[in-house]
C-alpha positions as CSV (number, residue, x, y, z in Angstrom):
1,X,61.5,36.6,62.1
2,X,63.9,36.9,59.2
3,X,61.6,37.0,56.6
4,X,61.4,33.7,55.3
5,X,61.4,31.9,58.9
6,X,60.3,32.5,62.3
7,X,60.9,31.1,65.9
8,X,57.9,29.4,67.6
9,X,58.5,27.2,70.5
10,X,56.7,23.3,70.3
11,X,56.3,21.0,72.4
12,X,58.5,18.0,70.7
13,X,57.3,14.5,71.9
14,X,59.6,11.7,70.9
15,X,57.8,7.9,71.6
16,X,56.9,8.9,75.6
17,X,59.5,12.0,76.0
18,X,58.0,15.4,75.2
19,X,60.2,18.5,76.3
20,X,59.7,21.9,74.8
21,X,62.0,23.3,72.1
22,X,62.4,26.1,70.1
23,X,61.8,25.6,66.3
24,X,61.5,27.7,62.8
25,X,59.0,27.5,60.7
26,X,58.0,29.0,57.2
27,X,56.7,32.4,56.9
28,X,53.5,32.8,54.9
29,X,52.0,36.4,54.2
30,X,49.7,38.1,51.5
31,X,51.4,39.8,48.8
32,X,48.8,42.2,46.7
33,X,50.1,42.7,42.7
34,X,49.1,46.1,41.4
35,X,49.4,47.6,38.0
36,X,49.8,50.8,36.7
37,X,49.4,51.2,32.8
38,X,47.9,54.1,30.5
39,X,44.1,53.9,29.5
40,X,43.8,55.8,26.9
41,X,44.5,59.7,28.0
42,X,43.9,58.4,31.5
43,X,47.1,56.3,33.8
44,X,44.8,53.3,35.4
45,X,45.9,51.4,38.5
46,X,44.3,48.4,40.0
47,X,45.0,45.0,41.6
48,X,45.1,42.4,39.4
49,X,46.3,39.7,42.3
50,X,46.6,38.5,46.1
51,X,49.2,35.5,46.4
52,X,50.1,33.8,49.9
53,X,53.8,33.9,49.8
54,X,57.0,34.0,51.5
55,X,58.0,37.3,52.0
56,X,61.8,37.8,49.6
57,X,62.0,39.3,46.4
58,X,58.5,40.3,45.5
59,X,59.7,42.4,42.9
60,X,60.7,39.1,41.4
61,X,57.7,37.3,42.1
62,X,55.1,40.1,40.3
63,X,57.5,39.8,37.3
64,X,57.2,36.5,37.3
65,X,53.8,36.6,37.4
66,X,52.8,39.3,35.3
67,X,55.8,37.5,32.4
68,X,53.8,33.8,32.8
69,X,50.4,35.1,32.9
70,X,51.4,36.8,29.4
71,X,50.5,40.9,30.9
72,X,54.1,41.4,30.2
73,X,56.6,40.5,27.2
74,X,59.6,41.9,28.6
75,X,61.5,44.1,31.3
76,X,61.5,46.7,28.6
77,X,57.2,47.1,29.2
78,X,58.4,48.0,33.1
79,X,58.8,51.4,33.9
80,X,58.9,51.2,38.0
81,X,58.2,48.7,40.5
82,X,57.7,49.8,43.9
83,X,57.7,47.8,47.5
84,X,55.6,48.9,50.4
85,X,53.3,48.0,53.0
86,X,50.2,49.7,53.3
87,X,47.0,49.3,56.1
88,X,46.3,46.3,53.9
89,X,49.3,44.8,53.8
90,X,52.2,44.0,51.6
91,X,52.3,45.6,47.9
92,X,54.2,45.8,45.0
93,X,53.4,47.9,42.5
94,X,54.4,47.5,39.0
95,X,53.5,50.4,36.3
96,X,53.7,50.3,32.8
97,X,55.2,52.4,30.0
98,X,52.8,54.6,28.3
99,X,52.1,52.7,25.3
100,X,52.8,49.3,26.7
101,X,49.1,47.4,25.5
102,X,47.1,45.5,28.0
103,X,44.7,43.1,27.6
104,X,42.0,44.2,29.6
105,X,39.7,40.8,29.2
106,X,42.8,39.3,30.9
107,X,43.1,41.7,34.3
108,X,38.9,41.3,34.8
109,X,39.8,37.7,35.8
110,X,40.9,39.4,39.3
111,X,43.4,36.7,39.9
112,X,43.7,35.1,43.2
113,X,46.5,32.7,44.2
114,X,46.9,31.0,47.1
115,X,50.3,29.1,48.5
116,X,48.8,25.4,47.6
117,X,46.5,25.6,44.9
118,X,48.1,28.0,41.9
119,X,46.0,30.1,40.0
120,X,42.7,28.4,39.9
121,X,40.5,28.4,37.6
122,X,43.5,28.0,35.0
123,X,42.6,28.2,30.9
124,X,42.1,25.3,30.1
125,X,45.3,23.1,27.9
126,X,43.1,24.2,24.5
127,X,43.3,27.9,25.4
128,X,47.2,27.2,25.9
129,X,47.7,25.9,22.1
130,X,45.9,28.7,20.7
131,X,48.1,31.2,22.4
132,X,50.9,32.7,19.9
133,X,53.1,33.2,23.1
134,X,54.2,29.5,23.3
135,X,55.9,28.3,20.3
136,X,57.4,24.3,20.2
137,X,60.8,24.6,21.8
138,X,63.6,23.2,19.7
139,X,63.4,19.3,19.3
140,X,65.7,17.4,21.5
141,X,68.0,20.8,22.5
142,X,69.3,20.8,25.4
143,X,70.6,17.4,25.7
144,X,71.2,16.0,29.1
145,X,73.5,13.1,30.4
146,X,71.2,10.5,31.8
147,X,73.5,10.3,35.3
148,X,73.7,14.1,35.7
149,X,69.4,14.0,36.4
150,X,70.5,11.7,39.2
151,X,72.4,15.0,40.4
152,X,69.9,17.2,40.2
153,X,68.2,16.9,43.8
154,X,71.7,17.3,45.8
155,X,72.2,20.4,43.4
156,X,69.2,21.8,44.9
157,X,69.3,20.7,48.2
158,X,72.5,22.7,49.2
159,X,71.4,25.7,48.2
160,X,67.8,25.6,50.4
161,X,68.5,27.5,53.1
162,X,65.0,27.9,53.9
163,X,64.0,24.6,53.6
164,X,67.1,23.2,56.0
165,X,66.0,25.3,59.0
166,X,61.7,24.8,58.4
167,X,61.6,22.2,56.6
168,X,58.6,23.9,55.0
169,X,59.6,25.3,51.9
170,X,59.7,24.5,48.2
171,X,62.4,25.6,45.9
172,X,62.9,25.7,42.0
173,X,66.1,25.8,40.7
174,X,67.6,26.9,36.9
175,X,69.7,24.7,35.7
176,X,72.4,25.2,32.7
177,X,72.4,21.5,30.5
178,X,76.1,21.0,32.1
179,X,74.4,21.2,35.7
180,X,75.4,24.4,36.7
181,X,73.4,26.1,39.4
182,X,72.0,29.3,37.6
183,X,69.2,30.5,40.4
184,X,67.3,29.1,43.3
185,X,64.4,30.5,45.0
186,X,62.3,29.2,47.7
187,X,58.6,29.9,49.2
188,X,55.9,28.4,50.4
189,X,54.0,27.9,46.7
190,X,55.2,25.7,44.5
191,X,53.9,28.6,41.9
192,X,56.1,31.5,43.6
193,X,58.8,30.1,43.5
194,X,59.1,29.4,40.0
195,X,57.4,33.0,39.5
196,X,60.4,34.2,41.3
197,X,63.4,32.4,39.6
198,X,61.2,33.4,36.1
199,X,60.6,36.5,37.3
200,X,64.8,37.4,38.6
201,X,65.4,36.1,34.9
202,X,63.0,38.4,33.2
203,X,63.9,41.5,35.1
204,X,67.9,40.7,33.8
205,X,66.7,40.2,30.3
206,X,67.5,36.6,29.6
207,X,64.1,35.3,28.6
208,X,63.1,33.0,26.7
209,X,65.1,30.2,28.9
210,X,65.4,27.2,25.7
211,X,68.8,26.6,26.9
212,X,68.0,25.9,30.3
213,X,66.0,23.5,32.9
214,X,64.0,23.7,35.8
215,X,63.7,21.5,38.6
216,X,61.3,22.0,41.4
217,X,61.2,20.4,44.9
218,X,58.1,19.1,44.6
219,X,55.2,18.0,42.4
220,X,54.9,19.2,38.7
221,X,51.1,20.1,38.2
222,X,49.4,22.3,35.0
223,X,50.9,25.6,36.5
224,X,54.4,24.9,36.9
225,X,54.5,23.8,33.1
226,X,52.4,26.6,32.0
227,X,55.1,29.0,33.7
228,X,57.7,26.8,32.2
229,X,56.2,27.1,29.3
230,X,55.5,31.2,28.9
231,X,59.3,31.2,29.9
232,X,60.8,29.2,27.1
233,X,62.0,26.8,29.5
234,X,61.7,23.1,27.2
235,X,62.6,20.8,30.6
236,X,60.8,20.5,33.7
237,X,61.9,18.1,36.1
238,X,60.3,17.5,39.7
239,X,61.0,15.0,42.6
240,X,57.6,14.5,43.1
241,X,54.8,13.6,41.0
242,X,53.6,15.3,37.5
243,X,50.1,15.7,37.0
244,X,47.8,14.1,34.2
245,X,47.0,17.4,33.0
246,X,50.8,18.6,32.9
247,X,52.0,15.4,31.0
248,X,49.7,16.2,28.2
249,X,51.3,19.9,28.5
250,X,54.8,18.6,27.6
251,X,53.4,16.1,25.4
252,X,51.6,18.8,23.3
253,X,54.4,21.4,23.3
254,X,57.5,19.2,22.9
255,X,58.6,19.8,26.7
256,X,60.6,17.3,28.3
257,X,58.9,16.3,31.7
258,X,60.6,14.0,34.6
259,X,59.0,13.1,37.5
260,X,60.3,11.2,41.0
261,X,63.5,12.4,40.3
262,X,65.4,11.0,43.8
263,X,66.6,8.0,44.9
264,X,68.8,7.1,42.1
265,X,66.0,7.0,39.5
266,X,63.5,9.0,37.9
267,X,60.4,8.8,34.9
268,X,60.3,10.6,31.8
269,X,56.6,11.6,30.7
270,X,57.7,12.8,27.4
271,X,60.7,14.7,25.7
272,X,62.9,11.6,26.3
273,X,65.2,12.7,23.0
274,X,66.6,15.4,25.5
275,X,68.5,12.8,27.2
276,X,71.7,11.2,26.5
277,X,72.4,7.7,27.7
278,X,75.9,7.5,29.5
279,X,77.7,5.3,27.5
């Protein structure tokens, strides 16, 4: 096991052959989020999440995390994160700075994320508007050449690693509006992934993302563009399939949102003033 793979042997049958073989799949393990933060004269700790995830920068991922679910604003609320395994399993352990506020309301959710469905039980697209934490993104900025979206799947597909040996992995990639390759990362959830490439971005200080795009391997459903969103990020592309609720996501906050992006063509769902035709 390497951490984001591991060897089984299968039996491979191929029309009437079968012989055995060995293969790599994708590892998927619990992760448990804990924070530390000061209640009044008192230093609180408790877990606040369990996501199914591919083991590989959980520091990353519980930034991530905590930065979209809106517990943090910045690096500069972190004052330690720490990485160890316990009876119960994997942990990562983010504390606070004294004085960093948290919204208490928010941690008595208990979250609890699994690799395929996100955090469920979301807030609904309403609660979204009312939050102060997602302004519009500028109109039309970044603009993108219509043929470099074509690109955008290769981009991504030479730098899954994971993927090419399981077959079993989903990646998001940042993306610069010339197509330069910024960050990949790659896990079972579609969610940890971007939590991970957010999460890397937070920790170096370069949130909000408005300058940048994000392109994920898969489908684009109401949690990818809520992360999107809480990042700054005013593009999300997918090669599979948005969801209703995510269209009217983009739609409401002036996002840019692609869909089916493979095969020489794609669908924009709204944002299309981001695009440049090629003349």
């Amino acid at each position: 096991m390497t951490g984001e793979s591991a060897k089984v042997v299968v039996r491979k049958v191929e029309g009437g052959n079968a012989h055995t073989v060995d293969d790599c799949v994708a590892v998927e393990e619990p992760l448990e989020i804990r924070l530390g933060y000061s209640r009044g004269s008192n230093r609180v700790r408790r877990s606040i999440s369990i996501t199914m995830r591919t083991p590989g920068h959980d520091e990353e991922l519980a930034v991530g995390f905590l930065f979209t679910e809106g517990i943090i604003r910045d690096r500069d609320c972190i004052e330690s994160i720490a990485v160890g395994v316990e009876q119960s399993g994997n942990i990562v352990t983010v504390e606070l700075k004294s004085g960093v506020a948290v919204e208490i309301d928010r941690l008595e959710r208990h979250f609890y994320t699994t690799s395929s469905c996100g955090v469920c039980g979301k807030a609904s697209l309403e609660a979204l508007k009312l939050s102060p934490r997602h302004p519009m993104p500028p109109p039309d900025e970044p603009r993108v050449p219509a043929s470099l979206v074509h690109q955008f799947p290769a981009l991504l597909r030479d730098r899954q690693s994971a993927f090419a040996s399981t077959g079993g992995m989903h990646a998001s990639a940042l993306l610069e509006p010339s197509g330069n390759l910024i960050a990949v990362r790659e896990d079972v959830g579609r969610h940890n992934a971007v939590d991970k490439l957010v999460g890397r971005q937070v920790l170096a200080g370069r949130v909000p993302l408005s300058g940048t795009l994000l392109f994920v391997s898969g489908r684009t459903s109401f949690e990818i563009l809520q992360k999107a969103l809480a990042a700054g990020l005013p593009w999300v592309a997918g090669i599979g399939a948005p969801s209703s609720l995510a269209v009217e996501v983009a739609d409401s906050f002036g996002m840019t949102l692609s869909g089916f992006v493979r095969d020489n063509r794609y669908n924009v769902y709204s944002g299309a003033g981001r695009i440049v035709e090629d003349v």
